[in-house]
Each structure stands twice: as structure tokens, then as C-alpha cells.
C-alpha positions in Angstrom: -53.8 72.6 -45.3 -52.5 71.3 -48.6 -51.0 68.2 -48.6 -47.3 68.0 -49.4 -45.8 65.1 -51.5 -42.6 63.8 -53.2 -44.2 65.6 -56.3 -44.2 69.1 -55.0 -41.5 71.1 -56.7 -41.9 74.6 -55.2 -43.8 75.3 -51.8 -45.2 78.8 -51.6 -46.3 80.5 -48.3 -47.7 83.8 -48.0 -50.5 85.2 -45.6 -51.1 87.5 -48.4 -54.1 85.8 -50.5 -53.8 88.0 -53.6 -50.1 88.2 -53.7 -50.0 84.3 -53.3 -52.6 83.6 -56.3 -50.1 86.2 -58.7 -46.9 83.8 -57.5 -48.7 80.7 -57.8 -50.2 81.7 -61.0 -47.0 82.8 -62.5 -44.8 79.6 -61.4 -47.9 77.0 -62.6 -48.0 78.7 -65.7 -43.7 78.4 -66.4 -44.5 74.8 -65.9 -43.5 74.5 -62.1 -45.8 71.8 -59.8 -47.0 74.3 -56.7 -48.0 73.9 -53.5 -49.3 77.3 -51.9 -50.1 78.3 -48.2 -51.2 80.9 -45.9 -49.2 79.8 -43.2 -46.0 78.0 -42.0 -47.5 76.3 -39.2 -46.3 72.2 -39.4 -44.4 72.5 -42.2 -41.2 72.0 -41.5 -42.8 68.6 -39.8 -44.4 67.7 -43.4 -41.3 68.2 -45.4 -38.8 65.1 -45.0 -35.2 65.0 -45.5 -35.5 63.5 -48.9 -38.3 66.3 -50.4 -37.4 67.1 -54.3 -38.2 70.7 -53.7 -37.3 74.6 -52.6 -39.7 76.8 -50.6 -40.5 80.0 -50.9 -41.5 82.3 -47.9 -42.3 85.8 -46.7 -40.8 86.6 -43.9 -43.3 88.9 -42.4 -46.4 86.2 -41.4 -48.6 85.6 -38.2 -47.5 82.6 -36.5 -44.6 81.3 -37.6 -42.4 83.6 -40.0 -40.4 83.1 -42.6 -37.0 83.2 -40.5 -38.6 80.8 -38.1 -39.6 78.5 -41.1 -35.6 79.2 -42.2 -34.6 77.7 -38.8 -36.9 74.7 -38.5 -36.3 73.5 -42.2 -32.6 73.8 -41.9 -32.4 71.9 -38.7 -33.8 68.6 -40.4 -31.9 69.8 -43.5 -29.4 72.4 -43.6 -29.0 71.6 -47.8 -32.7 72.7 -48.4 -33.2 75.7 -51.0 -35.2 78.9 -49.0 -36.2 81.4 -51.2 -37.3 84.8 -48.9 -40.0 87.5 -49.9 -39.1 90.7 -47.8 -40.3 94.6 -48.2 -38.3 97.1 -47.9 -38.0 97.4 -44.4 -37.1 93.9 -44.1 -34.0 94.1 -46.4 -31.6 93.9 -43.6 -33.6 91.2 -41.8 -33.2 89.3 -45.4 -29.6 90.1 -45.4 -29.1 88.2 -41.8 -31.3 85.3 -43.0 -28.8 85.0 -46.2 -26.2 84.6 -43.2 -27.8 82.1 -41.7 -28.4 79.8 -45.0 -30.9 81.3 -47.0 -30.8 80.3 -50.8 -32.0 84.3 -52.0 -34.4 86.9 -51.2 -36.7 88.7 -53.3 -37.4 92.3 -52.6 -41.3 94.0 -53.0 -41.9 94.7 -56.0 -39.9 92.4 -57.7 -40.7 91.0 -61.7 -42.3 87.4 -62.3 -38.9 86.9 -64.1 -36.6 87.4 -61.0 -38.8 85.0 -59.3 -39.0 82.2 -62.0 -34.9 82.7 -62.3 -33.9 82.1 -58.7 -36.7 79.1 -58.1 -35.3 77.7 -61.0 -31.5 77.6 -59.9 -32.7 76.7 -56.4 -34.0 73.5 -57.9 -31.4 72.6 -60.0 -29.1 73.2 -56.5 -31.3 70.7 -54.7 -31.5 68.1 -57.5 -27.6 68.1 -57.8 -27.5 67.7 -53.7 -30.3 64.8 -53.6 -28.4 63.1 -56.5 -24.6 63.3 -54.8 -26.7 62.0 -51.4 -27.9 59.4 -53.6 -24.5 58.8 -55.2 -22.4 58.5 -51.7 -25.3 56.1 -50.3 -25.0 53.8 -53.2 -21.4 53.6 -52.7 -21.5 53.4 -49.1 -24.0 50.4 -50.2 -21.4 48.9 -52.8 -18.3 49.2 -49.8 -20.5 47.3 -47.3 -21.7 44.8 -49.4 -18.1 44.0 -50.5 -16.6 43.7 -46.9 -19.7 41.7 -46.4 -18.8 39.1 -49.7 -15.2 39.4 -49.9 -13.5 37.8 -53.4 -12.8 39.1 -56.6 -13.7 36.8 -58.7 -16.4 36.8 -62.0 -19.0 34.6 -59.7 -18.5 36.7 -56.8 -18.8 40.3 -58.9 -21.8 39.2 -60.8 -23.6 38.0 -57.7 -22.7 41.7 -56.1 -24.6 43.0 -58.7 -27.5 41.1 -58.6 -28.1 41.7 -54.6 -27.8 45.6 -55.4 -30.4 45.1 -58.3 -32.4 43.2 -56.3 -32.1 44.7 -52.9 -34.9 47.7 -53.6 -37.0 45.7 -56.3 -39.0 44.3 -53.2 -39.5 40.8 -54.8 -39.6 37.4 -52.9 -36.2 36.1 -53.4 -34.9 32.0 -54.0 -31.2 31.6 -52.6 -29.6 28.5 -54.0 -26.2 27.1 -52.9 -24.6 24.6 -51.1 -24.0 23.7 -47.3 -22.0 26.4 -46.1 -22.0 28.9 -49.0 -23.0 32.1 -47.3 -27.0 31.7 -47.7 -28.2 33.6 -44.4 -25.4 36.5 -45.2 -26.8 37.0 -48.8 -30.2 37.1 -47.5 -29.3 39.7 -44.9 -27.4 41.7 -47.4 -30.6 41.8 -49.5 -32.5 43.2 -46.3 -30.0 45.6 -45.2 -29.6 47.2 -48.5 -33.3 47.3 -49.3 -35.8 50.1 -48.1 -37.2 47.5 -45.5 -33.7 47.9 -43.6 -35.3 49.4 -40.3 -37.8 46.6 -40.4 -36.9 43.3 -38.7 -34.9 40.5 -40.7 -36.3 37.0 -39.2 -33.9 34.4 -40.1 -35.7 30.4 -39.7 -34.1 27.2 -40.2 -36.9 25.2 -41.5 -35.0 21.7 -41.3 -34.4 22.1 -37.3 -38.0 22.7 -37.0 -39.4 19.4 -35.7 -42.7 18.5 -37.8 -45.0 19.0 -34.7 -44.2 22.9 -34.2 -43.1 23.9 -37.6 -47.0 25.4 -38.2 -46.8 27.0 -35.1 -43.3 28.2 -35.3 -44.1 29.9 -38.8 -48.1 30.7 -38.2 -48.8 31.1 -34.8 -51.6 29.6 -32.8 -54.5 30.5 -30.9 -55.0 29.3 -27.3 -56.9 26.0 -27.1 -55.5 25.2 -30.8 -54.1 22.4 -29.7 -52.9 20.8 -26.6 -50.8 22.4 -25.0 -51.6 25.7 -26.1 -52.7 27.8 -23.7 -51.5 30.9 -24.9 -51.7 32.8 -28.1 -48.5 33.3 -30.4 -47.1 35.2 -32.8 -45.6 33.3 -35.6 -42.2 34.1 -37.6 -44.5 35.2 -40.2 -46.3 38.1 -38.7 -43.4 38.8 -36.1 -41.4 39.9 -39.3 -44.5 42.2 -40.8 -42.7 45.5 -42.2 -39.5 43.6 -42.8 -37.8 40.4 -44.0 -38.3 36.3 -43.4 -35.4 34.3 -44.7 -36.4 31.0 -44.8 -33.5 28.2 -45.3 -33.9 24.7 -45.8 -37.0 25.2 -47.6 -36.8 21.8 -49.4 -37.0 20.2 -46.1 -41.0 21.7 -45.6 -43.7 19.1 -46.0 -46.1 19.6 -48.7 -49.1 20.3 -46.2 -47.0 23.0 -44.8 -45.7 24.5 -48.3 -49.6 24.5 -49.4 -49.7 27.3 -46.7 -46.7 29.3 -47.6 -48.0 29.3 -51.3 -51.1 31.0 -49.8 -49.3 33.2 -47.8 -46.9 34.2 -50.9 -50.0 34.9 -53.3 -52.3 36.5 -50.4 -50.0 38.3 -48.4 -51.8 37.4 -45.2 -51.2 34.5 -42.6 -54.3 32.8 -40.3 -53.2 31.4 -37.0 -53.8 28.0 -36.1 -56.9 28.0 -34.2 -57.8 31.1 -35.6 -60.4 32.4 -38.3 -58.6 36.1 -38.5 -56.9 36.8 -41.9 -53.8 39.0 -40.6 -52.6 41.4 -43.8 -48.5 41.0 -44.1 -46.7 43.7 -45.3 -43.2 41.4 -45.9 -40.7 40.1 -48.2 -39.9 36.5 -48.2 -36.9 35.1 -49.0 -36.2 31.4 -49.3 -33.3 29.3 -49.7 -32.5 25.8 -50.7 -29.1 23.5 -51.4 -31.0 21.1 -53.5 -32.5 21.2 -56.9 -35.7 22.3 -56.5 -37.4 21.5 -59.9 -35.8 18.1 -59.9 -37.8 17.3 -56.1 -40.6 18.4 -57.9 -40.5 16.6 -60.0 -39.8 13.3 -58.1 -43.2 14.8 -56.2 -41.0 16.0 -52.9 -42.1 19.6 -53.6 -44.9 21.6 -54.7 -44.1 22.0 -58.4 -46.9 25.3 -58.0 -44.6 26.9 -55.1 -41.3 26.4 -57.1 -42.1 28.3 -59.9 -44.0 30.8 -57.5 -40.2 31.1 -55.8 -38.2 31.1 -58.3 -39.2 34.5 -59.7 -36.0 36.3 -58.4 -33.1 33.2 -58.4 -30.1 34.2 -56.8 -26.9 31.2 -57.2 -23.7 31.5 -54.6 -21.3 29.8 -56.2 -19.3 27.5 -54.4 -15.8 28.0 -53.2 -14.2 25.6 -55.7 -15.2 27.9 -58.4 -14.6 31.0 -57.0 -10.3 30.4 -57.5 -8.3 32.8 -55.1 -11.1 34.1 -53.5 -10.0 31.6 -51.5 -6.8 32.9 -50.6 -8.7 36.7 -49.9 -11.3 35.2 -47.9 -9.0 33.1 -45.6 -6.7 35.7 -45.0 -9.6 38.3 -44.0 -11.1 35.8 -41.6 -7.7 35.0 -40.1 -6.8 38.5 -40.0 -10.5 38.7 -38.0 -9.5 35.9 -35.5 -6.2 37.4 -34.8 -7.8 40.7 -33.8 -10.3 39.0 -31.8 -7.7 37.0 -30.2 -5.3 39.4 -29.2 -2.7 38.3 -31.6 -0.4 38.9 -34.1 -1.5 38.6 -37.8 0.0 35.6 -39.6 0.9 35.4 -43.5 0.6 32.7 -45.3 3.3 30.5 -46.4 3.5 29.5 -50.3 2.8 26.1 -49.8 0.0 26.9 -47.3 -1.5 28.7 -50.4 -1.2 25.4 -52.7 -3.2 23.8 -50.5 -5.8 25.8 -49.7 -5.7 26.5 -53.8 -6.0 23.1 -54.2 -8.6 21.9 -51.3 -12.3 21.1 -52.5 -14.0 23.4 -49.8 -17.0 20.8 -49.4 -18.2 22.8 -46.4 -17.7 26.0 -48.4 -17.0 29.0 -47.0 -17.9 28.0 -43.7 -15.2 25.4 -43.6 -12.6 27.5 -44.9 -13.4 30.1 -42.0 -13.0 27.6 -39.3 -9.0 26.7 -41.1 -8.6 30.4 -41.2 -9.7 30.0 -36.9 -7.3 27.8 -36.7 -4.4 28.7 -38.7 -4.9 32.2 -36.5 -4.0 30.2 -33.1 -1.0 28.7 -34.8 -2.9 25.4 -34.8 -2.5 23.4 -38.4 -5.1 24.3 -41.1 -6.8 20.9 -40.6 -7.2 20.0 -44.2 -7.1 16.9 -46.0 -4.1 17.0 -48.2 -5.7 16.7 -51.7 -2.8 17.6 -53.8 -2.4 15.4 -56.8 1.2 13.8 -56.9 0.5 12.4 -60.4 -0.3 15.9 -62.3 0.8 15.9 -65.9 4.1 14.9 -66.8 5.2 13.2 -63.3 5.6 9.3 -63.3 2.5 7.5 -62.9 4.5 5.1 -60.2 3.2 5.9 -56.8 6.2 7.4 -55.4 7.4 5.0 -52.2 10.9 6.4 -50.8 11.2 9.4 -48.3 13.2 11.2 -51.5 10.8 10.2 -53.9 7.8 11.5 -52.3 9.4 14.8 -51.1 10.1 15.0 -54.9 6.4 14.8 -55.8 5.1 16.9 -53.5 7.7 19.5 -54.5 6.4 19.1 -58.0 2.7 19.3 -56.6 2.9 22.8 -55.0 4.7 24.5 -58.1 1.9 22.7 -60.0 -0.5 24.6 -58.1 1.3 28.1 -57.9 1.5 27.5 -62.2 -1.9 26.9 -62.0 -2.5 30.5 -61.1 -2.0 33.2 -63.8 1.8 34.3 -63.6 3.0 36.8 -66.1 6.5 36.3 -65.8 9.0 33.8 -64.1 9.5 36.8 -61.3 5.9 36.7 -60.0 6.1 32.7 -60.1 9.1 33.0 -58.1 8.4 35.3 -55.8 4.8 33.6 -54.9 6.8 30.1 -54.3 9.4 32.2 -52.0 12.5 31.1 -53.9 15.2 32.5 -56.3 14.3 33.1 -59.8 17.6 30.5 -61.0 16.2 28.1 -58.4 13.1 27.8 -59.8 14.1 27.4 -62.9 16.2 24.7 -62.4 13.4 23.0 -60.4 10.8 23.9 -63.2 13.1 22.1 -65.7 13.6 18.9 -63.1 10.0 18.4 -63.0 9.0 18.5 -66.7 7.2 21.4 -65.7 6.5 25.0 -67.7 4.4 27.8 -68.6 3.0 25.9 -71.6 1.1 23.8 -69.2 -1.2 26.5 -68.1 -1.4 27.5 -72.0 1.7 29.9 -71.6 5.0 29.7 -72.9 7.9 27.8 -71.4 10.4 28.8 -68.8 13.0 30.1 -71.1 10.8 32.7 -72.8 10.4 34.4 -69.3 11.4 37.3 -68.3 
């Protein structure tokens, strides 16, 4: 039988060889890529969901006629175009088919015209359907990936972008970031997203590999490869053929074991130790790093030859402090996440809760904030540092030392911080802090404090 590909544009089956050669001929000739058989036997398990393409059958066949054909192909996919040839006898049969889904049918004798018309609309009907499936999968993509990486910041967009450019390119990928920042979740995103997704995603630490197993772990041995080995295994490597390796710490591999992984990235095979078999690897590696991986290089900590062989496809998370009130949109959807796991109610945040977590550093990222958000869930405190500033501009440089005094400049240091967030109006700024609009601006003029600090305009020019 013919072979069917994604290039086939019209599939022709009739048991009729001299009526088939006359179709064939006249749809090859308008510039249409045929396919033509004497039977329908298997084809319905030859054409796949995703086929760019319309068939058109007789109904009257040995084996497996066309309304057969009609049944099997619209059971894997009720969307696909099926063009009927009946005679005259069959007309009614053709009419029942049209019932049951049938695209058209075409009644002996018919003109080369008629035919070319209706194949032609078919195929415009199953581009438009393949292109909506493509068009509700790619958003389904887009919704996942941003429940996945919440925040709405220009970092955080811009990274979105790159995973879904990425995902399908099938590229070895280099995650930087710092402790904390989301590495392994980008990496599975990456996987998930890409056509690899029903393979399996192998996920590796390789700084809490101990330097005795760390070949074995990623390689694989052979029994008798060294002590203790008594038993072959099946390394990360080849365990993740047909899918994805995400490799963190990568900066922590010594340089005999990143001579290997070079060969493995520009070979795509992997030899066990102990072993003389080169195993073929169908995979996509993607490594991650929180240091700067040119400047170990260069100090002669990493292969200089495997850093530029990674850093092909650079992705960068940004950290948290950079990332504004993504902050605030993260901690409140992992809270919200606890509280539901919990069993209890949902908290809000309180305005000077906000400051603060405005305000914190996030060292540990977005790990660290998720582990406040835990806590601030069970009604425990948020366990931050307090790292507001109680000598922002315009406040006395004296350390403050009474009870008044410091209640005073902390005051000043969470409207400080709400200001620091863009405010349109005195409303807004108001209604963030939780107090009357007359309130605040009696306690915007106490402090010195104004819109013109932020580069906007003072208090009295606000609505």
C-alpha cells in the first residue's frame, strides 16, 4: 500500500483502477498532492488525528467500504473531511452517510469540476479546524504556563515568552538564576510544553551527588566496573532517552566529569562505566547554574569548551527583588494554596504586611517567600527580617530612640513604601494604606512626604 504522510492532501480509494487513474489524474493535475488506493483496509489506523488532509471514497468496495471507512475515521476524528462516490443506486445510502458526518457525496457520472470544487472546500474546512486546534492548544499552553509562573511584571512576561519559543525548538537549554528562583519549575515548564511531553522529565541535583557515584548516577555502570558493582545500571542519562534531563548545579561538576557531558552533548550517546557499548540518546538536556559560568571559566573551575557549548539557548529568572509586586501576587497565590490545603479560611493581607514584603530582599527568592506565605496561612508571623529603612528621604538622620519616636518612623516607613508603588491619585494611595483620604494627607504632610518623591506631583494636586 502507499504510504501516507503529513504531506498527503487528498486520499483517494477506489477498487475501480481506471476510474481511480481519471480522479487521480485530474486532482494531480489542479495542483492537489494525492495519495490513491484500491482499498480501505488499515487506513483509518495510518491516518492520525493531526493529518492535513480529506479523503475521498466509494462507498461500494470489497472489504471495507466507504461507510465503514466513514465510521472508523470519524471515531479517531469526528472533524475529518469525507468526500463519498456513490451510483445511482446508492444515493440514498449517500444521503444516510451525510447524516452520520459525511463532508459531500458525488454522484456517477459526475464532472472533474464538481470533484475539484468540493475537495477544495473540504480542505479549506480541515485547515481552518487544525488551525483553531492549534490556536486553543497554544492558549491552553499560555494559561498553564502562567498559573505555573505567576507575576506580572516585564521580567516575568518576557521570560513567558521565551519558555513558549523555546519549548518546541528542541535545543539544550542553560537556566541561570539564583538559590531559590524557580530553576527545576522552568525546566519542567520547558518539558511539559515541548513535543517530548509524554517522554520522561529526569530532574538531578548534581551538587548532592557525592564525587564517588556522580559517574555512575549520570552514566551507569557495568557489573564488575568497580567494586561494589555487581549489577548493571541504568544511568540518569539513558533512563531519560525520549524525554528530558534537567541538570542543576552544574557548576558544582568536576572537570573530568564535564569532559563526559561535553561528549555526550556533541555525540548524543552515553558509554557505561565498565562498558565499551555506545548507547544512541534521543534527549534534550537542560542545565542550570546560580553562578557565573564564564567567570569560573575563566578562573579555570569550568570547562570554558562546555560553557559555550551550553549557553546556546540562555534562559535568566530574575530574582524576586526585581520582579516588584510580583511579590505581593505570588505570596497571596501560595497562601491562598496553603489555606486550601489546610482546611482554612483565606487570609488578606494587611497594608503594612504589604510594605514589608515590598520592601524584603527575598535572598532565598521565591522559595523563601513561599514558606512566609506557609506561615502567614496558619496565622503564624511572616518570619521576616524587618528591613524597612527608618531613614528614607526627608526623615531625620537621628536614630530615632523614644517609644513615640520610633512608632513615628516606622509610620513614615510603610507610607514610604506604599508611595513607592505607582498610585494615580491620593484615593488609590489611600485606600492601599487602609485609611481616610484627609488622614493621609495630614500624615503625608507630617512626614515631609509626597508624590514628587516617586517623580509625581505633590499631595495637593491629587485628586
Amino acid at each position: 500500500m502507499t504510504s501516507l504522510d503529513a504531506r498527503s492532501q487528498v486520499l483517494l480509494i477506489d477498487d475501480d483502477p481506471h476510474l481511480r487513474q481519471a480522479l487521480s489524474q485530474t486532482l494531480d493535475l489542479a495542483g492537489l498532492n494525492v495519495v490513491s488506493l484500491a482499498d480501505a483496509r488499515g487506513v483509518a489506523a495510518r491516518i492520525g488525528r493531526d493529518w492535513p488532509g480529506v479523503v475521498v471514497s466509494d462507498i461500494r468496495m470489497p472489504g471495507v467500504d466507504g461507510l465503514e471507512l466513514l465510521g472508523q475515521l470519524h471515531e479517531q476524528d469526528p472533524e475529518l473531511p469525507v468526500l463519498l462516490i456513490t451510483g445511482h443506486g446508492d444515493v440514498p445510502l449517500a444521503v444516510q452517510a451525510m447524516r452520520a458526518g459525511a463532508y459531500d457525496f458525488l454522484e456517477k457520472p459526475f464532472a472533474s469540476g464538481d470533484l475539484l470544487d468540493s475537495v477544495r472546500r473540504a480542505l479549506a474546512l480541515r485547515q481552518l479546524v487544525l488551525d483553531n486546534r492549534s490556536l486553543r492548544l497554544a492558549l491552553s499552553d499560555r494559561q498553564a504556563l502562567g498559573a505555573r509562573l505567576v507575576g506580572q511584571s516585564p521580567a516575568m512576561q518576557r521570560l513567558r515568552e521565551q519558555i513558549g519559543a523555546l519549548a518546541n525548538i528542541g535545543a539544550d537549554v542553560l537556566i541561570l538564576g539564583e538559590t531559590g528562583a524557580g530553576k527545576e519549575v522552568v525546566a519542567r515548564a520547558l518539558h511539559d510544553l515541548s513535543n517530548r511531553r509524554d517522554g520522561p522529565f529526569v530532574a538531578i541535583n548534581a551538587g548532592a551527588l557525592a564525587e564517588s557515584v556522580v559517574e555512575s548516577e549520570l552514566f551507569g555502570h557495568e557489573p564488575g566496573a568497580f567494586t561494589g558493582a555487581q549489577k548493571r545500571r541504568i544511568g540518569k542519562f539513558e533512563f531519560a532517552n525520549g524525554g528530558t534531563l534537567f541538570l542543576d548545579e552544574i557548576e558544582s561538576m568536576s572537570l573530568e566529569v564535564q569532559v563526559k557531558l561535553l561528549r555526550l552533548l556533541q555525540e548524543r550517546v552515553v558509554e557505561r562505566l565498565g562498558g565499551n557499548q555506545l548507547i544512541p540518546l534521543d534527549i534534550r538536556i537542560i542545565a542550570a547554574t546560580k553562578e557565573d559560568l564564564r567567570q569560573a571559566a575563566d578562573q579555570g573551575r569550568f570547562r570554558a569548551d562546555l560553557y559555550y557549548r551550553l549557553n546556546v539557548a540562555p534562559l535568566r529568572i530574575p530574582p524576586l527583588r526585581e520582579r516588584g509586586e510580583d511579590s505581593l501576587l505570588l505570596f497571596q497565590h501560595f497562601a491562598d494554596a496553603a489555606s486550601s490545603r489546610h482546611g482554612l479560611p483565606g487570609r488578606v493581607l494587611q497594608p503594612g504586611q504589604r510594605a514589608l514584603l515590598l520592601r524584603h530582599t527575598w535572598p532565598g527568592n521565591v522559595r523563601e517567600l513561599q514558606n512566609a506565605a506557609e506561615r502567614f496561612a496558619l496565622g503564624l508571623d511572616l518570619g521576616l527580617e524587618l528591613e524597612i529603612d527608618l531613614h528614607s528621604p526627608g526623615s531625620d538622620p537621628a536614630t530615632p530612640s523614644t517609644l513615640s519616636e520610633q512608632v513615628e518612623a516606622f509610620e513614615r516607613a510603610l507610607i514610604a513604601a506604599e508611595l513607592s508603588r505607582s498610585h494615580s491619585s491620593l484615593r488609590s494611595l489611600a485606600e492601599a494604606l487602609g485609611v481616610p483620604r484627609k488622614t493621609l494627607h495630614d500624615k503625608l504632610r507630617k512626614h515631609g512626604l509626597s508624590f514628587a518623591d516617586t517623580g509625581g506631583s505633590s499631595p495637593d494636586d491629587l485628586d
